[in-house]
VMD Tcl script that draws the C-alpha trace (Angstrom):
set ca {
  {-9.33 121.95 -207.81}
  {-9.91 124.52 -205.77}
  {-9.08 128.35 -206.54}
  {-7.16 130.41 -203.81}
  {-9.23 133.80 -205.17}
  {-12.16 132.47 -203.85}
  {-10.87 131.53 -200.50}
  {-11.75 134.08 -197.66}
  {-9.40 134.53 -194.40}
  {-10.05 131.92 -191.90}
  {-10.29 134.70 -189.34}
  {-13.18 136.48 -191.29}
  {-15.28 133.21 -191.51}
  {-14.60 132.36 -187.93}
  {-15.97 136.00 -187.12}
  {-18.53 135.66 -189.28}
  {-19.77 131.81 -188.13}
  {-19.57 132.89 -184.51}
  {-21.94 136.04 -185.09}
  {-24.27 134.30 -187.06}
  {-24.92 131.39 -184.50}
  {-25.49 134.58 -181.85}
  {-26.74 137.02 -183.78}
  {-24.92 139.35 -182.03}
  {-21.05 140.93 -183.14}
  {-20.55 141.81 -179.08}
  {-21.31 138.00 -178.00}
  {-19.37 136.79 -180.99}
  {-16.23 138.92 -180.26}
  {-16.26 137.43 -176.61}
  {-16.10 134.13 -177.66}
  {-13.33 134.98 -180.13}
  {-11.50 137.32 -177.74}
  {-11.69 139.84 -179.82}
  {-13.21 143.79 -179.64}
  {-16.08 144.46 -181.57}
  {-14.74 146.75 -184.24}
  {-12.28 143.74 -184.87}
  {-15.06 141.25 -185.87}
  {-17.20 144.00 -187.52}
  {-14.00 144.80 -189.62}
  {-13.78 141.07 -190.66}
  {-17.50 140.73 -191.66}
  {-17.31 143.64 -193.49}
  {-13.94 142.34 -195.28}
  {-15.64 139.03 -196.11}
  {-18.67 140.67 -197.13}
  {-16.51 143.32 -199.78}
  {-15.07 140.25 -200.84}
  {-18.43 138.18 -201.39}
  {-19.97 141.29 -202.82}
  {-22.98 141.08 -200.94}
  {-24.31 141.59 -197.11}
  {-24.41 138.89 -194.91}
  {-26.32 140.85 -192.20}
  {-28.63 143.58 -191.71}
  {-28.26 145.42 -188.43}
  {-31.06 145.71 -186.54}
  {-30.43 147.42 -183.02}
  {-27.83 145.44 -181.27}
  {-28.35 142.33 -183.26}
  {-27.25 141.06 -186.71}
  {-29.81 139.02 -188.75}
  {-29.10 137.33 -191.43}
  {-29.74 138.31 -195.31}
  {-31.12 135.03 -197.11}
  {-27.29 135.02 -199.20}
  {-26.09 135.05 -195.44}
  {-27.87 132.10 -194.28}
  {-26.81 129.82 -196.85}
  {-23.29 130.94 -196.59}
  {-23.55 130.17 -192.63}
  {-24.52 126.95 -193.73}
  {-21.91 126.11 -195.69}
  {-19.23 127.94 -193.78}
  {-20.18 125.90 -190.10}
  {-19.94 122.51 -192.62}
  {-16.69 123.38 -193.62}
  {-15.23 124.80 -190.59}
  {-16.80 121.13 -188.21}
  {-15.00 118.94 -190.87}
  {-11.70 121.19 -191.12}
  {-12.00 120.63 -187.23}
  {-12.39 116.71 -187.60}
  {-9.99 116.32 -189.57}
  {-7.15 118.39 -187.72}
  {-8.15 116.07 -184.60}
  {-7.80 112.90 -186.81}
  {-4.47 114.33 -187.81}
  {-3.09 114.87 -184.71}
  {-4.63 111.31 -183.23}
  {-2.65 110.04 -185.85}
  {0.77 111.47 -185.25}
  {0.41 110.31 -181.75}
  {0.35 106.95 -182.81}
  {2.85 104.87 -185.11}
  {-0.15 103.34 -187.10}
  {-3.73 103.94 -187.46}
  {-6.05 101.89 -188.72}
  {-9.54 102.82 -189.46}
  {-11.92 99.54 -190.02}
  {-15.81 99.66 -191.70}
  {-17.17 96.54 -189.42}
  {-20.57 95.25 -189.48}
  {-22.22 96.42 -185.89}
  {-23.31 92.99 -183.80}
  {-19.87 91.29 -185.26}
  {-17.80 94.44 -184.45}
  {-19.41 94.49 -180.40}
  {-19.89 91.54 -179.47}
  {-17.35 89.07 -180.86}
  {-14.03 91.54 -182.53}
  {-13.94 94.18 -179.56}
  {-13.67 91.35 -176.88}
  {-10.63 90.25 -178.51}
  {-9.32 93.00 -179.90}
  {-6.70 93.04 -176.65}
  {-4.77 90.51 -178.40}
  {-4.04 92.33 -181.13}
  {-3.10 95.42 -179.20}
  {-0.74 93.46 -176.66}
  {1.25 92.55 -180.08}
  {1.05 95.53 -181.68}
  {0.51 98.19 -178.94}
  {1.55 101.50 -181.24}
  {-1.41 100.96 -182.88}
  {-5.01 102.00 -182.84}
  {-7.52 100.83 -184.37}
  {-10.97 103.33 -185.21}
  {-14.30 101.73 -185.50}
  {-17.00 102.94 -188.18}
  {-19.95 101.01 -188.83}
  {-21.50 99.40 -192.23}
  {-23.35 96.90 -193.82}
  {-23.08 97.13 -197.00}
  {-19.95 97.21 -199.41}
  {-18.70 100.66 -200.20}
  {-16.44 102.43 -202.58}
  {-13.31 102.13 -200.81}
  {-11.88 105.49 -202.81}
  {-12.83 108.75 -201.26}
  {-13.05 107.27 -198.07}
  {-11.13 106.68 -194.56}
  {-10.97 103.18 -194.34}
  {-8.02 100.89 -194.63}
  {-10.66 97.79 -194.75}
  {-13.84 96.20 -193.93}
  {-15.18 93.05 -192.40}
  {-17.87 91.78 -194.94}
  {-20.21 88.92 -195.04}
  {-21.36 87.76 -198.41}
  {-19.39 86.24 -201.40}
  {-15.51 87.39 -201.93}
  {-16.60 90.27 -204.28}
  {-15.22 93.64 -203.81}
  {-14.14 96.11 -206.89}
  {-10.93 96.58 -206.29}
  {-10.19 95.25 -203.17}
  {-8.36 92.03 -201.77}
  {-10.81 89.60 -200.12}
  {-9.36 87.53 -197.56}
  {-11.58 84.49 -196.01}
  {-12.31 84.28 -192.35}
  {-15.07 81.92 -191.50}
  {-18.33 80.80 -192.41}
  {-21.41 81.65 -190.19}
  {-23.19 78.75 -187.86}
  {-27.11 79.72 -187.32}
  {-28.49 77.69 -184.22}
  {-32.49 78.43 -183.30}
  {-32.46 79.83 -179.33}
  {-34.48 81.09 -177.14}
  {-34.86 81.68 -173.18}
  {-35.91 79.08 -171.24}
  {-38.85 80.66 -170.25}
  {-39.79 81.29 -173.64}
  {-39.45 77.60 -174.09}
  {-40.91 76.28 -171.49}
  {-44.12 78.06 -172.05}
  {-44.67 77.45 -175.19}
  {-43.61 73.82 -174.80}
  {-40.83 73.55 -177.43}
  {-39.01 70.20 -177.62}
  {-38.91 69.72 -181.63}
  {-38.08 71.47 -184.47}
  {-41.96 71.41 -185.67}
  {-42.91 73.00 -182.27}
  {-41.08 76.04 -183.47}
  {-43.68 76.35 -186.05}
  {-46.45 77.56 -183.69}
  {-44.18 80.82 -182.01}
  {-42.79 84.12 -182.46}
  {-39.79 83.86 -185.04}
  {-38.34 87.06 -184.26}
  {-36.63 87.77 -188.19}
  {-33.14 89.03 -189.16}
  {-35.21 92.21 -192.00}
  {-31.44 91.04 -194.09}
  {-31.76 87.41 -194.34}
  {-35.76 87.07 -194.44}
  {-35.55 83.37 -196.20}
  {-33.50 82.03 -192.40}
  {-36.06 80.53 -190.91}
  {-37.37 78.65 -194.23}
  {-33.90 77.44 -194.64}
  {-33.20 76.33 -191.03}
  {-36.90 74.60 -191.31}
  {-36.31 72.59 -195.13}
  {-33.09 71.19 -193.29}
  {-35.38 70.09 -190.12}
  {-37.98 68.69 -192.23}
  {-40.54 70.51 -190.99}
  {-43.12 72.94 -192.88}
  {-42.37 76.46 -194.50}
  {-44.88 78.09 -194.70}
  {-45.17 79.94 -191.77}
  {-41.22 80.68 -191.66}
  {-41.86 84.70 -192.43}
  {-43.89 85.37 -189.85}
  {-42.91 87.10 -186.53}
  {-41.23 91.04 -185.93}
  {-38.39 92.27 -187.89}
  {-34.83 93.69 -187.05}
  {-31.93 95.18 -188.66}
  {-29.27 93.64 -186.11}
  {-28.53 90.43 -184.59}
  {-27.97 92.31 -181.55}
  {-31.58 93.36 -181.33}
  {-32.72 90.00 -182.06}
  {-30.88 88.77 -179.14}
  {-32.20 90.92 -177.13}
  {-35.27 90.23 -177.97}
  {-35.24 86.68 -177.44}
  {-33.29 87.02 -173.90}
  {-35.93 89.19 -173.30}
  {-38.93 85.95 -173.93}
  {-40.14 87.71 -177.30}
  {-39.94 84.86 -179.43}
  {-37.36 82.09 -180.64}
  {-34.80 83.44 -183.14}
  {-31.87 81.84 -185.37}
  {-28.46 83.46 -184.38}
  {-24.92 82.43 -185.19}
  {-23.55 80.96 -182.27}
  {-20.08 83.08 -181.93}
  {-22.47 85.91 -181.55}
  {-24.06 84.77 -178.57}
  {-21.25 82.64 -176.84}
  {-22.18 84.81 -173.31}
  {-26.06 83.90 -173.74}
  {-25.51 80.54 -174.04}
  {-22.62 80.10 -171.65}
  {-25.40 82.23 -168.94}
  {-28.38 80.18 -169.61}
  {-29.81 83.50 -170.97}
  {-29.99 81.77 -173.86}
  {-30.89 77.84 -175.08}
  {-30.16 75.75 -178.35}
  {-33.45 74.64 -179.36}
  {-31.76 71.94 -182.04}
  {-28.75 70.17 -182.80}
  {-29.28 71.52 -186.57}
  {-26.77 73.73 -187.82}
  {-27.61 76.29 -190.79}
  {-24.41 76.61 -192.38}
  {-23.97 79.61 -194.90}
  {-22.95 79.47 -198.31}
  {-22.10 83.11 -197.81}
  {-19.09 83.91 -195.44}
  {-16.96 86.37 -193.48}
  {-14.32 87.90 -195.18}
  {-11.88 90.68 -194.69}
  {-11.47 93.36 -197.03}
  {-9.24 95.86 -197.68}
  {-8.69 98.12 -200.92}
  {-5.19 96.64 -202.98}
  {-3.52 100.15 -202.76}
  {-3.51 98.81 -199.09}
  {-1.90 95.34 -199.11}
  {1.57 96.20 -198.05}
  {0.62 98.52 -195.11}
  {2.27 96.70 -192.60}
  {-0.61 97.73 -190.54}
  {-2.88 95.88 -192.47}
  {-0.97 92.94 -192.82}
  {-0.94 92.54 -189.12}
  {-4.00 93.21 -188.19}
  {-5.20 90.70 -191.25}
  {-2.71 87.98 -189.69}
  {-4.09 88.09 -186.60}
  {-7.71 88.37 -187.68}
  {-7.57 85.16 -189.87}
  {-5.52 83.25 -186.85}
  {-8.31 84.29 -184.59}
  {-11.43 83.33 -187.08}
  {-9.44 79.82 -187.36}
  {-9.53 79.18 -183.92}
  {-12.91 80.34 -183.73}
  {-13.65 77.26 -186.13}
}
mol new
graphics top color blue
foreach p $ca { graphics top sphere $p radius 0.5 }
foreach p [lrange $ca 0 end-1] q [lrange $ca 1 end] { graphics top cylinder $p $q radius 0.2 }
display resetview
């Protein structure tokens, strides 16, 4: 809890922010529209009130004392998120309904945004922020109203509603395969395996179900996203394993070729979370409605 007695004027720590990123009371007071005695008067207010100087004056500039500089610090924090959040605020009241969503990157860009028009053609008085992360959070003490997860349907505290399972299929370009002559699952045992860094035991999964040896499986270059490792193998790096609603425009292209008809099926799935406080938001039960309809047509 916060005490009011410690609490400066919002006008003194504007003056004061906007001289201490110019170092200079005359540049500051033009920005604020202001004279110079009236942003000297409200530095030397918030200093009486801090009980300590926040600038020595040297010539026509201010510099900052060392207390000064940390309290710039701190003051420019507080002011950007006071800022952010008044503009979240007023998003908000323009809007009957906002929901913000924690979606995992490649999922959120490539195969949620596409569709997302559905949703908004039903429910067009809402909108719908994106923030992105991979791994489960504390839902308390944050802005989201719910996640997309993949993993098992564990979440402290939160509702975990079950969307799909994920299909991995081996691809590459058709350069990629041509050159290095790939027509069976053991041919992918001499190339490039370009690695998901999250699920490094793929590729000796995918290769126990083809029959075909393990022990090179971890080779190849790691990265973070499937996205990336799409890219990659559009762009002839190496073969990778991707689920195939992630890359429904490579393959549809040609950019893109199923190297196998052998299907890694998770035992981990997509799921959508949101925290129980947040079950009844109408919001929320929309937009999980539709989600779920969409993921079963998607299967």
């Amino acid at each position: 809890m916060f005490r009011k007695t410690f609490l400066p004027p919002i006008a003194d720590l504007l003056a004061f922010e906007a001289a201490a990123r110019h170092t200079s009371i005359s540049r500051a007071a033009e920005e604020l529209h202001l004279t110079q005695s009236a942003v000297s008067r409200q530095i030397r207010q918030l200093e009486e009130q801090l009980g300590t100087a926040l600038f020595h004056r040297v010539r026509q500039r201010v510099v900052l004392t060392d207390a000064g500089r940390i309290y710039a610090a701190d003051v420019q924090a507080v002011l950007q998120q006071l800022s952010a959040s008044t503009q979240k605020t007023m998003a908000f009241a323009s809007t009957d309904g906002l929901l913000n969503l924690a979606v995992l990157p490649t999922l959120g860009t490539r195969w949620l945004i596409p569709r997302l028009g559905g949703f908004m053609a039903r429910h067009p008085e809402a909108m719908v922020n994106f923030s992105a992360r991979t791994e489960p959070f504390d839902f308390a003490g944050t802005p989201f109203d719910a996640a997309i997860h993949f993993g098992a349907p564990h979440w402290a505290g939160a509702v975990c509603e079950y969307l799909m399972h994920e299909e991995t299929v081996p691809v590459c370009s058709p350069i990629y395969r041509d050159r290095h002559n790939i027509r069976t699952p053991q041919d992918l045992t001499r190339v490039a395996l370009l690695q998901q860094s999250t699920r490094p035991t793929q590729w000796a999964e995918w290769f126990e179900l083809a029959g075909a040896p393990t022990a090179l499986a971890l080779r190849g270059p790691q990265s973070e996203h499937f996205a990336m490792i799409a890219q990659a193998a559009v762009s002839h790096l190496g073969a990778a394993l991707l689920p195939r609603f992630l890359i429904e425009q490579e393959l549809a292209a040609g950019s893109l070729v199923e190297l196998s008809d052998l299907v890694l099926t998770s035992t981990d799935a997509y799921y959508l979370v949101y925290p129980e406080a947040r079950a009844q938001s109408p919001l929320v039960k929309a937009f999980r409605d539709w989600l779920v309809a969409e993921c079963a047509g998607q299967r």
